[in-house]
C-alpha positions as CSV (number, residue, x, y, z in Angstrom):
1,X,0.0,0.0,0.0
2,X,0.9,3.4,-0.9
3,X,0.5,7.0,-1.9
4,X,0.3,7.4,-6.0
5,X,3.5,9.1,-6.9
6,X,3.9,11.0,-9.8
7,X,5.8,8.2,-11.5
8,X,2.6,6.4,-11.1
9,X,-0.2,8.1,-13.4
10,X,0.4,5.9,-16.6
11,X,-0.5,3.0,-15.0
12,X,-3.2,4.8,-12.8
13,X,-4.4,6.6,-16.0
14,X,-5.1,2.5,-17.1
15,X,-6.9,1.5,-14.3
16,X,-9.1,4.4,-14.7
17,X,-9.9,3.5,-17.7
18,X,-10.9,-0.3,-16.6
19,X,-12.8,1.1,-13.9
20,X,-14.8,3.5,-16.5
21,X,-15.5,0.3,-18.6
22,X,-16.4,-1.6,-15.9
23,X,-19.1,1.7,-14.9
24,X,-20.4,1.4,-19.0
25,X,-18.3,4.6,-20.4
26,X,-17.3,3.7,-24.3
27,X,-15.5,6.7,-24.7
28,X,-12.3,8.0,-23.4
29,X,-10.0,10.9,-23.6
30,X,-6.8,10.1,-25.2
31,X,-4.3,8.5,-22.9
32,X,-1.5,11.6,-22.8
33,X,-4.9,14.0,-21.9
34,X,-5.6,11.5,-19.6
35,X,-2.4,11.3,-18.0
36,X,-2.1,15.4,-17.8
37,X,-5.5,15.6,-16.0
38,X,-4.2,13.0,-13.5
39,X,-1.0,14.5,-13.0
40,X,-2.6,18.2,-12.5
41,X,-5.3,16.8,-10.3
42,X,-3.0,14.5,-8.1
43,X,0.2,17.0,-7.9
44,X,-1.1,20.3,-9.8
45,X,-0.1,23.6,-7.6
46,X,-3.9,22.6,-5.9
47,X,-3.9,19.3,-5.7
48,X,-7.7,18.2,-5.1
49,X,-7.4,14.5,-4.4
50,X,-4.9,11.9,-2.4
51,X,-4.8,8.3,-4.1
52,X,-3.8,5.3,-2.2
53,X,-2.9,2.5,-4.7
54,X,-2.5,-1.4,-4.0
55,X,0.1,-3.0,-5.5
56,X,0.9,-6.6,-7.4
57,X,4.5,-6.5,-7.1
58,X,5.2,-3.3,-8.5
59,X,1.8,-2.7,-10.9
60,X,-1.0,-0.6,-9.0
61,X,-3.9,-3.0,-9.2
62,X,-6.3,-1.0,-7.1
63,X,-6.9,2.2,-6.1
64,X,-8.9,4.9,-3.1
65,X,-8.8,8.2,-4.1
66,X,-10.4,10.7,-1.1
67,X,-10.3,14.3,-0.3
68,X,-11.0,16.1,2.8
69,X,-14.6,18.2,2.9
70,X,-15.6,20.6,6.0
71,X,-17.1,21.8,7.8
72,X,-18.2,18.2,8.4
73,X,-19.4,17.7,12.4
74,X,-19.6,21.5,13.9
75,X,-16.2,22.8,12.6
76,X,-14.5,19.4,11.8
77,X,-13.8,17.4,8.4
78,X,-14.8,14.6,7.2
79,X,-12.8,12.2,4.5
80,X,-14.8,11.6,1.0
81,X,-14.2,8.6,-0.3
82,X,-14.7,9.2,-4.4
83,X,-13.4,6.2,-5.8
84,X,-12.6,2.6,-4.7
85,X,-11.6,0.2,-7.7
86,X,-9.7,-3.0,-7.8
87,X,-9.1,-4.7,-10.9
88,X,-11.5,-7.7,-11.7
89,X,-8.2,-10.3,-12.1
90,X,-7.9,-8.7,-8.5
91,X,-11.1,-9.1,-6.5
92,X,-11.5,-11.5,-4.1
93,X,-8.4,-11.5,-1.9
94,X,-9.2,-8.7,0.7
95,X,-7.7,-5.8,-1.5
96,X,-10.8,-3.6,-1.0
97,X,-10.8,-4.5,2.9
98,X,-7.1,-3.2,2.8
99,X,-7.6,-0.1,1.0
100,X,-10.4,0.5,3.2
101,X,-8.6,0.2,6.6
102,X,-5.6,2.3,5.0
103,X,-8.5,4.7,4.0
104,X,-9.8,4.7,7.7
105,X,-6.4,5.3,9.1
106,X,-6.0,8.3,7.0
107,X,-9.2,9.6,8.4
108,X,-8.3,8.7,12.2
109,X,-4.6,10.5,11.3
110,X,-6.6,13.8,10.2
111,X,-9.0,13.5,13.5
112,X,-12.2,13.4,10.8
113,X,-15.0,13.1,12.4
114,X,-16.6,10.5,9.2
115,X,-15.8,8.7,6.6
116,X,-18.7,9.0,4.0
117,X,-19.1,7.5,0.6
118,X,-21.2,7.0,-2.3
119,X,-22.3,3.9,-4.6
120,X,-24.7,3.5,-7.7
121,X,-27.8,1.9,-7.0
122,X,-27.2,-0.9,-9.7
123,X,-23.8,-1.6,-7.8
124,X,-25.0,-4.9,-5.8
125,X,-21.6,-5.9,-5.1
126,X,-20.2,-2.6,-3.8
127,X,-23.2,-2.5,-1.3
128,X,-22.4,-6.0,-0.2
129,X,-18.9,-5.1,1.0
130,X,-19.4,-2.2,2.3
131,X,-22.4,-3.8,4.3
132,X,-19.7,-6.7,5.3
133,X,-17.7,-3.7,6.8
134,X,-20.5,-2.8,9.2
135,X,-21.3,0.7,7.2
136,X,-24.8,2.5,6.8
137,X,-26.3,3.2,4.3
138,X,-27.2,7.0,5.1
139,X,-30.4,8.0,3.2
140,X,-30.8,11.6,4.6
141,X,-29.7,13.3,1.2
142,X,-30.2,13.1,-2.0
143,X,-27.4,13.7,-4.2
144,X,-27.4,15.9,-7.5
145,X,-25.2,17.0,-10.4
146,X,-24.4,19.2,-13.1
147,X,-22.9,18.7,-16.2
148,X,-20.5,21.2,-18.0
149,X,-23.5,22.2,-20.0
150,X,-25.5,23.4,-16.6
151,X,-22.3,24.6,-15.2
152,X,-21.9,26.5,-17.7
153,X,-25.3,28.4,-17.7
154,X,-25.1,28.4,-14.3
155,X,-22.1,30.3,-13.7
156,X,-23.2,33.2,-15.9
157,X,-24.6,35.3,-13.8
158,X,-21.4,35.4,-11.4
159,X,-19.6,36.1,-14.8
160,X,-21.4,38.9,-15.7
161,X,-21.5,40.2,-11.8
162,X,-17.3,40.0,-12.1
């Protein structure tokens, strides 16, 4: 287990892809676009996400990528968890209960006061590990989003304001 390092994005930017696959997306930026967006998002001047990867030897076979949100709990933060992923030649050996506990200790290192996490409904399997971890599911919110196009309109206004 440990942090991506710069030197990792290629083969991140691959499991990224397989993980997109595996959610139904059919079309993908080209690998070097790809591999800038990871690289600016991961160690950019404002880095907006950590990654955790599990390793096969030396090939990143899974990944955890979280970021930090607050206020959480009064004036504390919680740790997002956006992404867990292991590979499908992967599953099945306790990878995902790994990442997980490395994902917790991260949290209990930055005194969050919860871990939260989202899954798609269609995701039976995702809900049944998380379940065997003893989590909630949490069904005061409902979640929304925008795409670029309702971003876009959105924003605007504040433009025109500036």
């Amino acid at each position: 287990m440990s942090a991506a390092t710069p030197a990792d994005v290629p083969a991140l930017a691959t499991l990224m892809e397989e993980m997109g696959r595996f959610y139904g997306d059919t079309v993908f930026e080209p690998l070097a676009r790809r591999i800038a967006q990871i690289e600016q998002a991961l160690f950019g001047p404002r880095a907006v996400a950590d990654v955790l990867l599990v390793r096969n030897t030396d090939e990143p076979v899974g990944f955890a990528s979280y970021t930090f949100l607050w206020p959480a709990v009064g004036v504390t933060r919680s740790l997002y968890l956006k992404e867990l992923y292991i590979g499908r030649s992967h599953r099945g050996h306790g990878l995902g209960t790994l990442l997980m506990s490395h994902v917790a200790a991260v949290a209990v290192r930055h005194d969050c006061s919860r871990m939260e996490w989202a899954t798609g409904l269609e995701n039976r399997d995702a809900q049944e590990f998380y379940r065997s971890l003893s989590a909630t599911v949490h069904a005061g919110k409902v979640s929304y989003r925008l795409g670029p196009a309702e971003i876009s309109t959105l924003s605007g206004p504040a433009r025109r304001a500036t």
